[in-house]
C-alpha atoms as a printed R data frame, in Angstrom:
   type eleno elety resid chain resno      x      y       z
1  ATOM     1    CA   UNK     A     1  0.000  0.000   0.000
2  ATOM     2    CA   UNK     A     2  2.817  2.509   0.862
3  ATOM     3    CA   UNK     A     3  4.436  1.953  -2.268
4  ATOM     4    CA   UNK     A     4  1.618  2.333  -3.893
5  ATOM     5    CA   UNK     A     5  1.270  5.898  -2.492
6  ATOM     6    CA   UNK     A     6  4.787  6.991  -3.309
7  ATOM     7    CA   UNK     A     7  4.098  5.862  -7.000
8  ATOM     8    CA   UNK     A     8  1.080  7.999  -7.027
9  ATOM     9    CA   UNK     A     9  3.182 10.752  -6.092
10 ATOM    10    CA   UNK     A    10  6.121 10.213  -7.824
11 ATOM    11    CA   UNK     A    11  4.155  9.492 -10.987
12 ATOM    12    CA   UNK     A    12  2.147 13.360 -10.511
13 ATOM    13    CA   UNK     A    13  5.720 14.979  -9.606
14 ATOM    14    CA   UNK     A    14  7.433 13.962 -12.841
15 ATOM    15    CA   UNK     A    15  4.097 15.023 -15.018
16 ATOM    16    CA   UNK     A    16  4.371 18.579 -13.408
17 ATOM    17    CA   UNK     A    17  8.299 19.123 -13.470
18 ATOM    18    CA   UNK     A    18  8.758 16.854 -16.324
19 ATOM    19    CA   UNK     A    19 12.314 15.081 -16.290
20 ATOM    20    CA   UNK     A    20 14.013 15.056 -13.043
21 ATOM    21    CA   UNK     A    21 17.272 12.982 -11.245
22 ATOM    22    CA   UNK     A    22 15.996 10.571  -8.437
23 ATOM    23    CA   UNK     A    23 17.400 12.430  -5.790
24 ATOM    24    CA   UNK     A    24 15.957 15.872  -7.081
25 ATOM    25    CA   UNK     A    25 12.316 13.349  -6.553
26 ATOM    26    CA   UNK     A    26 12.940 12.504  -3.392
27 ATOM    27    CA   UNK     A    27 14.001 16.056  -1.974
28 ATOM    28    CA   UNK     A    28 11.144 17.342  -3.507
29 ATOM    29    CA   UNK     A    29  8.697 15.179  -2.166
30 ATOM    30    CA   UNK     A    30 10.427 14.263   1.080
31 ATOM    31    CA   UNK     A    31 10.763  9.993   0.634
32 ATOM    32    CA   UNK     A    32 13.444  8.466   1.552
33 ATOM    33    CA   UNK     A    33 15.968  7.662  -1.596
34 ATOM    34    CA   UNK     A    34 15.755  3.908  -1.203
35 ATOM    35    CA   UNK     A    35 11.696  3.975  -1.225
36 ATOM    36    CA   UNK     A    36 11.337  6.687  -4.499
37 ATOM    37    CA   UNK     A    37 14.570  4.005  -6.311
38 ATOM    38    CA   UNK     A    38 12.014  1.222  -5.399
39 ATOM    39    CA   UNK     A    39  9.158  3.629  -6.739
40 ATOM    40    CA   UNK     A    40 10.851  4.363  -9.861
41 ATOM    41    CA   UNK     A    41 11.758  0.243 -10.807
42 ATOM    42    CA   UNK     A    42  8.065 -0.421  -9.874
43 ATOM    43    CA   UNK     A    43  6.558  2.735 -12.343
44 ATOM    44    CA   UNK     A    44  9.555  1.348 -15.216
45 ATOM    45    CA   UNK     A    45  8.122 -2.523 -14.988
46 ATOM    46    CA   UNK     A    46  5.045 -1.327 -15.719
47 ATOM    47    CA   UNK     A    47  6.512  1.342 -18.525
48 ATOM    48    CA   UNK     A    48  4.568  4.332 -17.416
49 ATOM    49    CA   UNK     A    49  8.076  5.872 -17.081
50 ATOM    50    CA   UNK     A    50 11.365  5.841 -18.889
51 ATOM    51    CA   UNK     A    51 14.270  5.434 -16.486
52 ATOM    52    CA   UNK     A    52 17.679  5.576 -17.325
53 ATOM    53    CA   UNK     A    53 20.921  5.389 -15.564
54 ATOM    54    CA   UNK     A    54 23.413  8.847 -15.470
55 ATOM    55    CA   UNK     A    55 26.820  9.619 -14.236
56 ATOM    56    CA   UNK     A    56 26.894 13.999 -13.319
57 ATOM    57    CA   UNK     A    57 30.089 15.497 -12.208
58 ATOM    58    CA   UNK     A    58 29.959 18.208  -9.951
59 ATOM    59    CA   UNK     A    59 33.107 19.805  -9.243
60 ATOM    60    CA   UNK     A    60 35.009 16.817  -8.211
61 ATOM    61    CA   UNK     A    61 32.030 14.450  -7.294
62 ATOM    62    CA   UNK     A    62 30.704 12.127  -9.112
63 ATOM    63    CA   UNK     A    63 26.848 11.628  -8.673
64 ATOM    64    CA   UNK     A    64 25.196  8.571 -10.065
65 ATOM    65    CA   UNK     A    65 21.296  8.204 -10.174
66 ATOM    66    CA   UNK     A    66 18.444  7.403 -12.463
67 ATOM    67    CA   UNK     A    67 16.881  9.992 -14.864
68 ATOM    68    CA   UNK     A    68 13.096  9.885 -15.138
69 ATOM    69    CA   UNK     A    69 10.464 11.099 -17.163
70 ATOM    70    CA   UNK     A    70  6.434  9.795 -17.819
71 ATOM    71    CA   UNK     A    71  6.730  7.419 -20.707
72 ATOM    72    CA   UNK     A    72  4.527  9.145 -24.065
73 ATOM    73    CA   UNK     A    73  3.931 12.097 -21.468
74 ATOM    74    CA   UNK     A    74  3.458 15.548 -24.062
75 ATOM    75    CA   UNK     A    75  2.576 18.323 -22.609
76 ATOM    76    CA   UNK     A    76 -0.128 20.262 -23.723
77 ATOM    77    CA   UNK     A    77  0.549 23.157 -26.420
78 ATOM    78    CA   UNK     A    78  0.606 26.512 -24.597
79 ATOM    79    CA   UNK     A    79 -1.621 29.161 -25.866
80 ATOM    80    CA   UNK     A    80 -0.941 32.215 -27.837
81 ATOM    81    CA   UNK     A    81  0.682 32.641 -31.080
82 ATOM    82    CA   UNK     A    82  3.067 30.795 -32.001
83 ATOM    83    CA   UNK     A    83  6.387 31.932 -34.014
84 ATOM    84    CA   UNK     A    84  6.330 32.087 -37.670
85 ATOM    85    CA   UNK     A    85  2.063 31.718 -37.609
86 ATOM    86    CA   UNK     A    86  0.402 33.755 -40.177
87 ATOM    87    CA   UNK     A    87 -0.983 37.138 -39.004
Protein backbone atom coordinates (compact mmCIF):
# COMPACT_ATOMS: atom_id res chain seq x y z
CA UNK A 1 0.00 0.00 0.00
CA UNK A 2 2.82 2.51 0.86
CA UNK A 3 4.44 1.95 -2.27
CA UNK A 4 1.62 2.33 -3.89
CA UNK A 5 1.27 5.90 -2.49
CA UNK A 6 4.79 6.99 -3.31
CA UNK A 7 4.10 5.86 -7.00
CA UNK A 8 1.08 8.00 -7.03
CA UNK A 9 3.18 10.75 -6.09
CA UNK A 10 6.12 10.21 -7.82
CA UNK A 11 4.16 9.49 -10.99
CA UNK A 12 2.15 13.36 -10.51
CA UNK A 13 5.72 14.98 -9.61
CA UNK A 14 7.43 13.96 -12.84
CA UNK A 15 4.10 15.02 -15.02
CA UNK A 16 4.37 18.58 -13.41
CA UNK A 17 8.30 19.12 -13.47
CA UNK A 18 8.76 16.85 -16.32
CA UNK A 19 12.31 15.08 -16.29
CA UNK A 20 14.01 15.06 -13.04
CA UNK A 21 17.27 12.98 -11.24
CA UNK A 22 16.00 10.57 -8.44
CA UNK A 23 17.40 12.43 -5.79
CA UNK A 24 15.96 15.87 -7.08
CA UNK A 25 12.32 13.35 -6.55
CA UNK A 26 12.94 12.50 -3.39
CA UNK A 27 14.00 16.06 -1.97
CA UNK A 28 11.14 17.34 -3.51
CA UNK A 29 8.70 15.18 -2.17
CA UNK A 30 10.43 14.26 1.08
CA UNK A 31 10.76 9.99 0.63
CA UNK A 32 13.44 8.47 1.55
CA UNK A 33 15.97 7.66 -1.60
CA UNK A 34 15.76 3.91 -1.20
CA UNK A 35 11.70 3.98 -1.23
CA UNK A 36 11.34 6.69 -4.50
CA UNK A 37 14.57 4.01 -6.31
CA UNK A 38 12.01 1.22 -5.40
CA UNK A 39 9.16 3.63 -6.74
CA UNK A 40 10.85 4.36 -9.86
CA UNK A 41 11.76 0.24 -10.81
CA UNK A 42 8.06 -0.42 -9.87
CA UNK A 43 6.56 2.73 -12.34
CA UNK A 44 9.56 1.35 -15.22
CA UNK A 45 8.12 -2.52 -14.99
CA UNK A 46 5.05 -1.33 -15.72
CA UNK A 47 6.51 1.34 -18.53
CA UNK A 48 4.57 4.33 -17.42
CA UNK A 49 8.08 5.87 -17.08
CA UNK A 50 11.36 5.84 -18.89
CA UNK A 51 14.27 5.43 -16.49
CA UNK A 52 17.68 5.58 -17.33
CA UNK A 53 20.92 5.39 -15.56
CA UNK A 54 23.41 8.85 -15.47
CA UNK A 55 26.82 9.62 -14.24
CA UNK A 56 26.89 14.00 -13.32
CA UNK A 57 30.09 15.50 -12.21
CA UNK A 58 29.96 18.21 -9.95
CA UNK A 59 33.11 19.80 -9.24
CA UNK A 60 35.01 16.82 -8.21
CA UNK A 61 32.03 14.45 -7.29
CA UNK A 62 30.70 12.13 -9.11
CA UNK A 63 26.85 11.63 -8.67
CA UNK A 64 25.20 8.57 -10.06
CA UNK A 65 21.30 8.20 -10.17
CA UNK A 66 18.44 7.40 -12.46
CA UNK A 67 16.88 9.99 -14.86
CA UNK A 68 13.10 9.88 -15.14
CA UNK A 69 10.46 11.10 -17.16
CA UNK A 70 6.43 9.79 -17.82
CA UNK A 71 6.73 7.42 -20.71
CA UNK A 72 4.53 9.15 -24.07
CA UNK A 73 3.93 12.10 -21.47
CA UNK A 74 3.46 15.55 -24.06
CA UNK A 75 2.58 18.32 -22.61
CA UNK A 76 -0.13 20.26 -23.72
CA UNK A 77 0.55 23.16 -26.42
CA UNK A 78 0.61 26.51 -24.60
CA UNK A 79 -1.62 29.16 -25.87
CA UNK A 80 -0.94 32.21 -27.84
CA UNK A 81 0.68 32.64 -31.08
CA UNK A 82 3.07 30.80 -32.00
CA UNK A 83 6.39 31.93 -34.01
CA UNK A 84 6.33 32.09 -37.67
CA UNK A 85 2.06 31.72 -37.61
CA UNK A 86 0.40 33.75 -40.18
CA UNK A 87 -0.98 37.14 -39.00
Amino acid sequence: MALEMHTTSILQYLKKHGQRLDSEIAAATGIPLPKVRASLSDLSARGEISQCSVVRFEGTSRIEGALCRVAGYIPPRTPGRKPGAPA
